[in-house]
C-alpha positions in Angstrom: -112.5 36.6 63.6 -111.5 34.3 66.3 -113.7 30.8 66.6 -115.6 30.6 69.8 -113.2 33.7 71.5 -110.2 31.6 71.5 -107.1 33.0 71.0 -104.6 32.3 67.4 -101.8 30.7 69.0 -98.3 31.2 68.1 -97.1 28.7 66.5 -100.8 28.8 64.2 -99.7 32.0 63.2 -96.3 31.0 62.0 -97.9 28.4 59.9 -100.5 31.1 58.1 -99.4 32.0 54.9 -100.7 35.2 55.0 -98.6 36.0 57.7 -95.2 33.2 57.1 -95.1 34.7 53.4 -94.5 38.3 53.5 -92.3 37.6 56.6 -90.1 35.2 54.6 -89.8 37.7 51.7 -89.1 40.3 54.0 -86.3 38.4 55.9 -84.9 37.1 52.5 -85.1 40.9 51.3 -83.3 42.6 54.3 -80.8 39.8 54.1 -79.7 40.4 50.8 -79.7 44.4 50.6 -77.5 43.8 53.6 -75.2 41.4 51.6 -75.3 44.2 48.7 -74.7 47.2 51.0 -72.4 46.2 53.2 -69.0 44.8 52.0 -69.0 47.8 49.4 -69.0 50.4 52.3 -68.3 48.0 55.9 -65.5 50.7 56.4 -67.3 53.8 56.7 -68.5 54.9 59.5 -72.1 56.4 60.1 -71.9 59.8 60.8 -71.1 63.5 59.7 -68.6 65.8 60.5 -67.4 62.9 63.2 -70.9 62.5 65.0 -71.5 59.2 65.5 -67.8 57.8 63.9 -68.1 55.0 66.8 -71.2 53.7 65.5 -72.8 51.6 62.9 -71.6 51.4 59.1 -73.5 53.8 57.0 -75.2 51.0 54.7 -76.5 49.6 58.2 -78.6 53.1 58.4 -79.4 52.6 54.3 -80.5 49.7 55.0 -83.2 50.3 58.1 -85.2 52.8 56.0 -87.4 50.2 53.7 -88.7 48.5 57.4 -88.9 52.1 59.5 -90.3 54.7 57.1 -92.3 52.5 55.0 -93.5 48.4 55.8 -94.4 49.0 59.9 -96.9 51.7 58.8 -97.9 49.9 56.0 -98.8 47.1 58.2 -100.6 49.5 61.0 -102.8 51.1 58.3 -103.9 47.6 56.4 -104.5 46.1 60.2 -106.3 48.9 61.2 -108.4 49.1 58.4 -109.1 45.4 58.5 -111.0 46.0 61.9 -112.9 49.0 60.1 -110.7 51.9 61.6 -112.3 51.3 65.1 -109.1 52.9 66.5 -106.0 52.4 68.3 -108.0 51.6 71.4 -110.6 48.9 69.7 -107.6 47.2 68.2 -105.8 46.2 71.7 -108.6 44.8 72.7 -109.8 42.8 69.9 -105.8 41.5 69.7 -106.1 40.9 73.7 -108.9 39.1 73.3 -108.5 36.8 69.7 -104.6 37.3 69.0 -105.7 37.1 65.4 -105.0 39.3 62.4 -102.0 38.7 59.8 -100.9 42.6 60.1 -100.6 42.4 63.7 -98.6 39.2 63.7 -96.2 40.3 61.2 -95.6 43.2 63.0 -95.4 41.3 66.7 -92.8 38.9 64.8 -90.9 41.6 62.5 -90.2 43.4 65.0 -88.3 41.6 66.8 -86.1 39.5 64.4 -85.0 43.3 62.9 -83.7 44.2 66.1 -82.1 40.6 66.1 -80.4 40.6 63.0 -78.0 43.8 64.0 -76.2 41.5 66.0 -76.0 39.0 63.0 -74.9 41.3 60.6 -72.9 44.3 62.9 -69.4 43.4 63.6 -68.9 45.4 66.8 -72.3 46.8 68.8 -71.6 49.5 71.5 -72.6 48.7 74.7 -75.5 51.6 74.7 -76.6 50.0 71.6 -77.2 46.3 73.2 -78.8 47.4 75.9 -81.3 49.3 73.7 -82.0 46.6 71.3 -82.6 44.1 74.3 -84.4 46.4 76.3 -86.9 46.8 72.7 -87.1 43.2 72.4 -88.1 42.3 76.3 -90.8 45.3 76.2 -91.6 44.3 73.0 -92.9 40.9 74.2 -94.6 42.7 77.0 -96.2 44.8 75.5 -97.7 42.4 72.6 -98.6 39.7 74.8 -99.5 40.3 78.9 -100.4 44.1 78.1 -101.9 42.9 74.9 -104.5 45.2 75.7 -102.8 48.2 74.6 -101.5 46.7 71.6 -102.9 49.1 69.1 -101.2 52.1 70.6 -98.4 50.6 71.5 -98.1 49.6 67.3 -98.3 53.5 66.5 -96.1 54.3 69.7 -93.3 52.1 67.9 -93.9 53.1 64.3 -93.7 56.7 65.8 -90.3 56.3 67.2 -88.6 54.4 64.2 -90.0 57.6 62.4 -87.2 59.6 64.7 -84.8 56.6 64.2 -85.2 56.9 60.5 -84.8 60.4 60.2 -81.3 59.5 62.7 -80.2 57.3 59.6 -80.5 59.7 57.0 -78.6 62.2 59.5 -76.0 59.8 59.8 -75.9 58.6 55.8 -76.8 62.1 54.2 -73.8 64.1 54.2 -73.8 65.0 50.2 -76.9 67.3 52.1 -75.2 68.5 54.6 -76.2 70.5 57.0 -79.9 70.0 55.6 -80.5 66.5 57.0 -79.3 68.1 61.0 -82.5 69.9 60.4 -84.3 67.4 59.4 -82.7 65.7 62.2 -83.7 67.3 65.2 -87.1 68.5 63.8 -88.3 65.0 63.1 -86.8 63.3 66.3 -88.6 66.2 68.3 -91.8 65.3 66.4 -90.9 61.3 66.9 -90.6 61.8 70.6 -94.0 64.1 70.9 -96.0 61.7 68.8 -94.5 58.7 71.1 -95.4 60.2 74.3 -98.6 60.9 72.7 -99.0 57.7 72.5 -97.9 56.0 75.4 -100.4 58.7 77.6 -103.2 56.4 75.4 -101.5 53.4 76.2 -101.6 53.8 79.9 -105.0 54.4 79.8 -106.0 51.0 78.4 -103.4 49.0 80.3 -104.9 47.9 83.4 -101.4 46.4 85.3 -100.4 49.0 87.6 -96.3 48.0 87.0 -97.0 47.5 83.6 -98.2 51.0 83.3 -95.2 52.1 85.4 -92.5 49.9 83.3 -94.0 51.4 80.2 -94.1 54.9 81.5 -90.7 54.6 82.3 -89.1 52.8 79.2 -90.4 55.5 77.0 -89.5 58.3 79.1 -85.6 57.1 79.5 -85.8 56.5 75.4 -87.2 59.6 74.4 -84.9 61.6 76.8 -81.8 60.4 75.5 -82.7 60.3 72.0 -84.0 64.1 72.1 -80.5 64.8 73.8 -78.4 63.0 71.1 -80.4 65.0 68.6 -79.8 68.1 70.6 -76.1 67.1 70.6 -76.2 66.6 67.2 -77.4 69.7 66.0 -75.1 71.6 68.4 -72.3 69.8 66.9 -73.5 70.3 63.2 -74.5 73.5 62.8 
């Protein structure tokens, strides 16, 4: 708990081993499956049947699983039981208030540097694809820091749609199962995009900022739109 209300800074967190350790290993981990995966396969295209042929190697979409399907809700469930399962709710504020809690700061850093290393270790990044990865970052800092108040379901808003984004990877790396994973596809992106706007409902009702509500309202409606149309498109074209 934070000392006399005041809030963890930054740069104390960065120094806490319980939160500089498992980000090290983490960044030293992604790193090197990256090195493994990539030169084998940096000339094959993610996609299937041609879907996605302009986009990111398939070892790129091998490689996000680990981080999307498994350590970001890993990290939500350990933070959330470290406050006693209070809720969503009772986490954004106790993070508004203290900015304390190694979970939470692993996420609040991880996230970020992920998004960052794609344009480290992605030769060519369409144009769609920078805007979305800045667009993450910028609401990313938003929404951990001067909306900090709806941090906890903002947490579960993101690890709800890297759960769609994951499912997009094994579309785009899962041909030997063919024309299983377009299921799988556009029946977990539907579910990613439900369970998102689900939570951003939740999140405007603990954010106080009128813009912030609107900003947040709108980033996750333009995000879930397109991605439910690119799984739509996908299916189309699959099946």
């Amino acid at each position: 708990m934070a000392k006399n209300g005041k809030q963890q800074p930054i740069a104390q967190a960065l120094t806490d081993r319980a939160v500089a350790v498992p980000m090290t290993l983490w960044l030293i981990s992604v790193l090197a499956l990256a090195f493994c995966l990539g030169p084998p396969t940096n000339l094959v295209t993610g996609g299937v049947q041609g879907f996605f042929s302009n986009g990111p190697p398939r070892w790129r979409a091998a490689w996000a699983l680990p981080t999307q399907m498994i350590l970001m809700p890993v990290l939500f469930v350990l933070g959330h039981r470290a406050l006693g399962s209070q809720g969503p709710r009772a986490w954004g504020l106790q993070w508004a208030r203290e900015r304390r809690g190694p979970k939470a700061w692993c996420f609040v850093l991880l996230f970020p540097t992920w998004l960052l290393l794609d344009f480290l270790i992605l030769e060519d990044m369409r144009p769609i694809m920078l805007l979305h990865h800045v667009t993450c970052i910028v609401a990313h800092m938003i929404a951990c820091f001067p909306l900090a108040a709806g941090f906890g379901w903002y947490f579960l808003g993101v690890i709800s749609l890297e759960f769609g984004s994951g499912v997009c990877n094994i579309f785009c790396f899962g041909w030997p199962w063919y024309p299983l994973t377009t299921y799988l596809y556009f029946a977990g992106m539907t579910i990613s995009n439900l369970l998102a706007c689900y939570c951003a409902y939740h999140w405007v009702q603990t954010v106080q900022s009128r813009s912030g509500r609107l900003i947040g309202i709108v980033i996750t409606g333009v995000l879930t739109v397109m991605r439910q149309r690119e799984a739509h498109r996908a299916f189309a074209v699959s099946t």
